[in-house]
N, C-alpha and C positions, 0 to 999 in steps of 0.2 A: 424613781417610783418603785416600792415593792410591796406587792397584793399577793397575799397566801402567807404558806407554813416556810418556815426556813428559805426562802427567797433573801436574792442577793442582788441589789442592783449597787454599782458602783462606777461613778463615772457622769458626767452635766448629761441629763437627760435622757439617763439610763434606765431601763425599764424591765421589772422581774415581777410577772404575775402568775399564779398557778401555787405548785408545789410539789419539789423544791427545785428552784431555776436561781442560774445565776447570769448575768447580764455585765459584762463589763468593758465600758467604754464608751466614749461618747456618742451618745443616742444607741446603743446595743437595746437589741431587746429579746425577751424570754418568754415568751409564753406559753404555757402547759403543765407540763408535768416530768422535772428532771431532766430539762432544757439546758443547755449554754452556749450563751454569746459573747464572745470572747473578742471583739476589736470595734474600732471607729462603724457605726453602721452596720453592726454584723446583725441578722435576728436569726433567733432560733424557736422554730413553733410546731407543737406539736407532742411527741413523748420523745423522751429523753434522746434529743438532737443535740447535732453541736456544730456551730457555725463559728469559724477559727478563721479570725484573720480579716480585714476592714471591707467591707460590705459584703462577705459573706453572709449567704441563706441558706437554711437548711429548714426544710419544710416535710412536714410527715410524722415516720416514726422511726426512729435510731439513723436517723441520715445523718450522713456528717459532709458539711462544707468545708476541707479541712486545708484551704490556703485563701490568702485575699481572692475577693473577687469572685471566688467558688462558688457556685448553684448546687444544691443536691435536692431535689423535689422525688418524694416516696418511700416506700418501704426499704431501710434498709439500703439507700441510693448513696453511695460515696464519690462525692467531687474532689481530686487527691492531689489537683495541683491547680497553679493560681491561674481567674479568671476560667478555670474546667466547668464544664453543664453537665452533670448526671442526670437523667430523664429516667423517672418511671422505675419499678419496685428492682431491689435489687441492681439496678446500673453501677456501674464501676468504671470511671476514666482512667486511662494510663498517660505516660508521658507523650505528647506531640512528637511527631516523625517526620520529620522536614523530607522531602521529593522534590529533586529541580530538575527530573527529567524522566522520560519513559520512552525505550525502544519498541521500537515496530514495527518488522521487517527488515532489522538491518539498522532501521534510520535512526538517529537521538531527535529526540525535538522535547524542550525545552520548554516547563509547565509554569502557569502564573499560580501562586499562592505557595511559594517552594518552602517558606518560611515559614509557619506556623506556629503560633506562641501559645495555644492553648486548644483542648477538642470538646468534642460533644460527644457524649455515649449514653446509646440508650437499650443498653443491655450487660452485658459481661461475658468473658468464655464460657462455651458451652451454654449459657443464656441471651443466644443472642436475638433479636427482633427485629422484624419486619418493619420497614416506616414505610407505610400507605400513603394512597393520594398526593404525592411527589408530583408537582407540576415540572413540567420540561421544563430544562435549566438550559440559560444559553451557551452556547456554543461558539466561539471564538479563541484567538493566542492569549488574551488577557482573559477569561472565564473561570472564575471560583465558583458557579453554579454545581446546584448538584444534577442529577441528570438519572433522569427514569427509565425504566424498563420499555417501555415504548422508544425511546429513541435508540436504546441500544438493537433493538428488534429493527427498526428501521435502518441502521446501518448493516445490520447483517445482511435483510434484505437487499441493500444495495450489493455488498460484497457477492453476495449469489447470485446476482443478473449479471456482473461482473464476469463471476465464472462462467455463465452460458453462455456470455458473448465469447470468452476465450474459447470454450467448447465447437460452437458454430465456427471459430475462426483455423482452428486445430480440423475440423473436417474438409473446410473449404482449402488447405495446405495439403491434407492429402487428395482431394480430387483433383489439384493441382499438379502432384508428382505423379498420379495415374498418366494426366494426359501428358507429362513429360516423357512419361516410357513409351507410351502410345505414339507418340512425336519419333520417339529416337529408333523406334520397330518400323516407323513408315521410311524415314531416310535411309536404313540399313538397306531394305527393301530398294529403293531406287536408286542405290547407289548398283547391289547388284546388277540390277538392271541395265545399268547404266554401262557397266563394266562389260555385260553379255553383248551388249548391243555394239561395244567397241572392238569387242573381239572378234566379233560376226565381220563386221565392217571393214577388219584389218586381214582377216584371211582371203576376203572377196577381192581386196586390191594387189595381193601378194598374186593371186590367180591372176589377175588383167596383167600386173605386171609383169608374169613370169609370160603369158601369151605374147605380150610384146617385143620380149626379149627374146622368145625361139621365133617371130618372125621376121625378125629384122636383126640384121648385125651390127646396126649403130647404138645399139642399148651397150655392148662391151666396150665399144669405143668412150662412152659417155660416161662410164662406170670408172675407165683407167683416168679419163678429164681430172671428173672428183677426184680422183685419191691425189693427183698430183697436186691438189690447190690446196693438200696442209697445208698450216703455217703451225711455227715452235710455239706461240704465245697464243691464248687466248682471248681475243679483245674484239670489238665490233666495228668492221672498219670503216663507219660515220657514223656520224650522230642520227639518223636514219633507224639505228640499229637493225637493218635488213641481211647481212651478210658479217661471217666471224672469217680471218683468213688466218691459221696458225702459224706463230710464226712472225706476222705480220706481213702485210703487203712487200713483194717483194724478194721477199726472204726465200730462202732454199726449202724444198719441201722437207717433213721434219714426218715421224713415225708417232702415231700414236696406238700405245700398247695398253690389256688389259682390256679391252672392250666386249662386254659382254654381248653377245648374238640378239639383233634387231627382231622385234615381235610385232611391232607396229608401225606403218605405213611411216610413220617420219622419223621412225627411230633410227641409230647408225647401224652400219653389219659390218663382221669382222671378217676378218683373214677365209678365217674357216667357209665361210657364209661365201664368199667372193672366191673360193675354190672350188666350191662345192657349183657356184653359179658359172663360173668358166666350163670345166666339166660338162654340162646340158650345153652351154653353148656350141661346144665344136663338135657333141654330139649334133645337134640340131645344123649344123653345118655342112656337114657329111651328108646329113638325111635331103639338105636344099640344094646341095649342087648342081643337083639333075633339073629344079625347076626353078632357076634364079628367075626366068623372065615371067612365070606367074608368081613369084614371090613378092617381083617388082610392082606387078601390078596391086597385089594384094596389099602391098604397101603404101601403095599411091593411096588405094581405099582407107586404109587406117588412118594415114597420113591427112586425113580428112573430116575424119572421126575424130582424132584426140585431141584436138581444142576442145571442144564440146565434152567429151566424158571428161575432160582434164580441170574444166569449171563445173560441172556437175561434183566429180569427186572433192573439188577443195570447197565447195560449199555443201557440200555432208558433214565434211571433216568440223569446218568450224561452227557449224551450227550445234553438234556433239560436244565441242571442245566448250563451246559457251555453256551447254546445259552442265556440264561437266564442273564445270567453274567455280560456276552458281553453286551447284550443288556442295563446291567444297569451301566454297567463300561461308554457306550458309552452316555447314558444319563444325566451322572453325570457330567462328562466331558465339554457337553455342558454346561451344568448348571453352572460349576464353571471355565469356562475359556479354554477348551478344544479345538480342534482342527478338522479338516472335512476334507476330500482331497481337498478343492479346498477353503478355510478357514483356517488358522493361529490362534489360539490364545494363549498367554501365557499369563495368571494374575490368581491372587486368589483374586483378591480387589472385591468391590461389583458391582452388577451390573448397566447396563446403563438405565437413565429414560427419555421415550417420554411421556411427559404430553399436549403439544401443539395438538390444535388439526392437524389431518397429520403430525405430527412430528416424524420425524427419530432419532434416539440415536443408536450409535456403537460405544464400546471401555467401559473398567470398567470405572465406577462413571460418565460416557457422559451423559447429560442433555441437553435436547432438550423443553423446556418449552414454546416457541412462537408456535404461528400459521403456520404451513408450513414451520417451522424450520429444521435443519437441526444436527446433533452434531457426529462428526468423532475424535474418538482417546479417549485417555483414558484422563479423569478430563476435558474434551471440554465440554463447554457450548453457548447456541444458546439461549437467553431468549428475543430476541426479532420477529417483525414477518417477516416472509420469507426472517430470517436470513440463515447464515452456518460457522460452526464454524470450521475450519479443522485444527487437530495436537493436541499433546497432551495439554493442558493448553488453546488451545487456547479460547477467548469471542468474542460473536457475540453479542453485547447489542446494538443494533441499526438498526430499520429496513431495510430490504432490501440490507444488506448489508452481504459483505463475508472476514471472519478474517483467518488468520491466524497464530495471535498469541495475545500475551496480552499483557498491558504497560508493558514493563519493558520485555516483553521478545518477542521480533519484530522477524520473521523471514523474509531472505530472498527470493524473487521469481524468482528461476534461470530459465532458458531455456527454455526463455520469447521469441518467435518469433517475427519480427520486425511486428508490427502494420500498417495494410491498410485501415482503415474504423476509423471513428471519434470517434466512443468510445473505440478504441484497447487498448490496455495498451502499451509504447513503449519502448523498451531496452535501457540501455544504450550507446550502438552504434549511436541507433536514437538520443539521445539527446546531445550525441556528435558533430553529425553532423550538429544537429539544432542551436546547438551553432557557431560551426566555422562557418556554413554561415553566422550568425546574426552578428558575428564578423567582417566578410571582408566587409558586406552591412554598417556597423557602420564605420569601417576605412576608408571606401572609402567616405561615405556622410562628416565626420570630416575633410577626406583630402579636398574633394573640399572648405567646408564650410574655413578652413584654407586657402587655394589657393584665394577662394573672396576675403578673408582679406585683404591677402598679396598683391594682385592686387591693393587695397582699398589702404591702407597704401604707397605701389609701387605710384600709380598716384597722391595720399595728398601730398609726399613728393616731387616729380617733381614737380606737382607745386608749390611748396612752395620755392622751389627752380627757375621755372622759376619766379614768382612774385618777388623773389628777385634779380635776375638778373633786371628785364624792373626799380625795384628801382634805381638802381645803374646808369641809365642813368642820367649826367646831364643835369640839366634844362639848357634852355638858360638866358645869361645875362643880366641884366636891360637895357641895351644900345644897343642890338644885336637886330635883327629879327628873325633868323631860326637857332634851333641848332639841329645836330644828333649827335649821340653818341649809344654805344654796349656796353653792361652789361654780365654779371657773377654770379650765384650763385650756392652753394651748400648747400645739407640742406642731412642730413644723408645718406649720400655718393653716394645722388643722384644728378647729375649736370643739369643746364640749362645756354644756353644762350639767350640773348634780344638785339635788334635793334629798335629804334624809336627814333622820334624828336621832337624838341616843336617851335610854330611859336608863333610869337609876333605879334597877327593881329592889335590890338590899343594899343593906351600905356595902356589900361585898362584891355584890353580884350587877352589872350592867351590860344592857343589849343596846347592837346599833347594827340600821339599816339604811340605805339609801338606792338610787338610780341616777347613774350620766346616760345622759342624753348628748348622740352628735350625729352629726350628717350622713353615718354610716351603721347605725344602731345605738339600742342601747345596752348598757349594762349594769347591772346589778350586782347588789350585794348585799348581806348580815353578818351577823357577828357579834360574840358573847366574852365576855371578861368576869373572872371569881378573883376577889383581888384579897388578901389576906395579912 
């Protein structure tokens, strides 16, 4: 069918109306003005559009659809490859860019829709647009939804409550190695203590005993006892382990050399010590000759007393030794992985290193090496600045930032609260949600955009059908004056009917007008011929 000046349809059910459109191919259609549709289904409507390729559309003014399948709707809008959508004046598609993955933080994870065989654009460089009213798109591992400014607002939000909690967790780590200093100032302190208390204790027995030995001459006798019961070997002579005999039971008495001078009530005394204490004794010998027989008695007295001072003194001793103990059982403990009432630890690995300046380190082999770093768990490192590294394994190598685990060994962050603020971090509920809106806002803008179409295509084919109807009217005859006559057409199973007539004003000169009538409008027409 071709309606106008220089119109071209070519092709079963081709259709070229306006001036000058060309239409070629089955059902192509043209309409306007310097229009072309160039494949199976292709139309072109509007001013000099061109829709290239089988059901291409180009709609507007100078748009071009210019591969199958191609949409280009407005001013100017170029659809440049097959099955492309250009939206709106000026739009311009480029080639599809296939993505089958996006990193983030380190991690790959692996997108649905990697494959893309054709785009939407509704703008161009330097022209580019805003697409408004975007329902949240869902959010899942298979999600080709598109996804709103709200959602992305909401996961920031979550990422920001994220960081507070690391925040709040980062202060309660250091009020934690306050009270470890504070811990390790009070043991220092009673170890002192501990140490003055023993010295005290070890000078007061060194007196009793030196008294005992200027009053009695059996302390020298008792002193030469000992030396004779070395033995060569050192071994405990039962299982008891109450008594060492060096040498072993038996054995000829043996010399031990190198012994450093006794400070403490059960510590050994050497040579020098045991010279220096003969010396006061035989002074003190001299001095008692003249009163052996009150010596004796004075003896008798002691000799009465030192049961009694002799369990007094061994239970001083061990009740010290046991505080003593304690105190060092309790320091070692910490030392190598120990535990506090209100502190856990179990490890024997080595310790944690804060080399950063302000740098925290908790947990065996933790390395906290950046600036205001941070390192939690045993083998976590923090080497960047006012990083934080938390769990076992985990790297912080990047400033400002908070890990919680390492390539290859990603943890999850459960019991995530939904995010209200723009840098929250947001659950996966949230981007569920965000998803399915984005979803119904994309169905419902495709449907309408689908609905234009349909309307588009709906009114091309009525008319094409009513222009085919007003054809079917015959003209009048060479010999006649006035002819009317009613027409008929269908055009993909849309119907029209047409009424109009044609007058024979001169034998030269003849006019005709008519109107199709279809489901969609009507349309009209006149038209004059000088025939010569």
């Amino acid at each position: 069918v071709s309606v106008g000046v220089a119109n071209t349809a070519s092709g079963n059910g081709a259709v070229a109306i306006g001036d000058p459109n060309v239409a070629t191919g089955t059902g192509a259609v043209a309409v306007g003005a310097n229009n072309t549709a160039n494949g199976q289904g292709a139309v072109a409507s509007g001013n000099a559009n061109s829709a290239i390729g089988q059901g291409a559309v180009a709609l507007g003014n100078t748009s071009t659809a210019a591969a199958a399948g191609a949409v280009a709707l407005g001013n100017s809008a170029m659809a440049n490859n097959a099955n492309d959508v250009a939206l709106g004046s000026g739009s311009v598609t480029a080639a599809a860019n296939p993505t089958s993955s996006v990193t983030v933080g380190g991690q790959t994870y692996n997108v649905a829709g990697a494959n893309p065989t054709s785009v939407v654009s509704v703008g161009a460089p330097g022209a580019e647009r805003q697409i408004t009213n975007v329902a949240a798109g869902r959010v899942s591992a298979t999600s080709t939804d598109a996804i709103n400014g709200s959602q992305l607002y909401a996961t920031n939000s979550a990422v920001n409550s994220l960081s507070t909690t690391v925040g709040t967790t980062t202060s309660q780590v250091a009020s934690l190695s306050t009270g470890l200093s504070t811990t390790d100032s009070n043991v220092a302190s009673l170890s002192t203590s501990a140490s003055t208390t023993a010295s005290s204790l070890s000078t007061g027995l060194s007196s009793v005993t030196s008294n005992i030995a200027t009053l009695s001459t059996s302390t020298s006798t008792s002193i030469a006892a000992l030396s004779t019961g070395v033995a060569n070997s050192v071994q405990y002579d039962d299982p008891s382990h109450t008594t060492i005999t060096l040498g072993g039971v038996g054995s000829a008495p043996v010399r031990l050399t190198n012994v450093a001078a006794g400070t403490n009530p059960l510590d050994a005394v050497n040579y020098s010590q045991l010279s220096s204490l003969s010396t006061t004794v035989a002074t003190g010998i001299s001095s008692l000759s003249t009163t052996v027989g009150s010596i004796s008695t004075v003896t008798s007295s002691i000799n009465g007393v030192m049961p009694s001072l002799s369990t007094s003194t061994s239970t001083a001793i061990s009740s010290l030794q046991n505080e003593v103990n304690s105190l060092n059982n309790g320091i070692a403990a910490q030392g190598s992985g120990g535990s506090g009432k209100y502190v856990q630890v179990n490890s024997t690995q080595p310790g944690a290193s804060a080399t950063g300046s302000n740098a925290i380190a908790v947990g065996p082999t933790a390395t906290a090496s950046g600036d205001n770093s941070v390192a939690v768990g045993p083998n976590a490192t923090a080497s960047a600045s006012n990083s934080a590294a938390i769990g076992a394994g985990s790297v912080a190598d990047r400033a400002n930032t908070v890990s919680v685990g390492a390539p290859g060994q990603e943890r999850q962050i459960t019991n995530v609260a939904p995010g209200t603020q723009g840098t929250d971090a947001v659950n996966v509920d949230q981007l569920n949600a965000s998803q399915a809106a984005a979803n119904a806002y994309t169905d419902k803008q495709v449907g309408a955009l689908q609905q234009g179409i349909n309307d588009t295509a709906r009114n091309a084919y009525s008319g094409v059908a009513a222009a085919t109807a007003l054809t079917m009217i015959p003209d009048v005859d060479k010999d006649k004056v006035l002819s009317v006559g009613i027409g008929a057409g269908s055009y993909h199973g849309y119907q029209a009917y047409a009424i109009g007539g044609t007058a024979r004003i001169t034998q030269n000169l003849k006019m005709r007008a008519g109107i199709g009538i279809s489901s969609s409008g009507n349309t009209y027409g006149i038209g004059a011929a000088y025939q010569w």
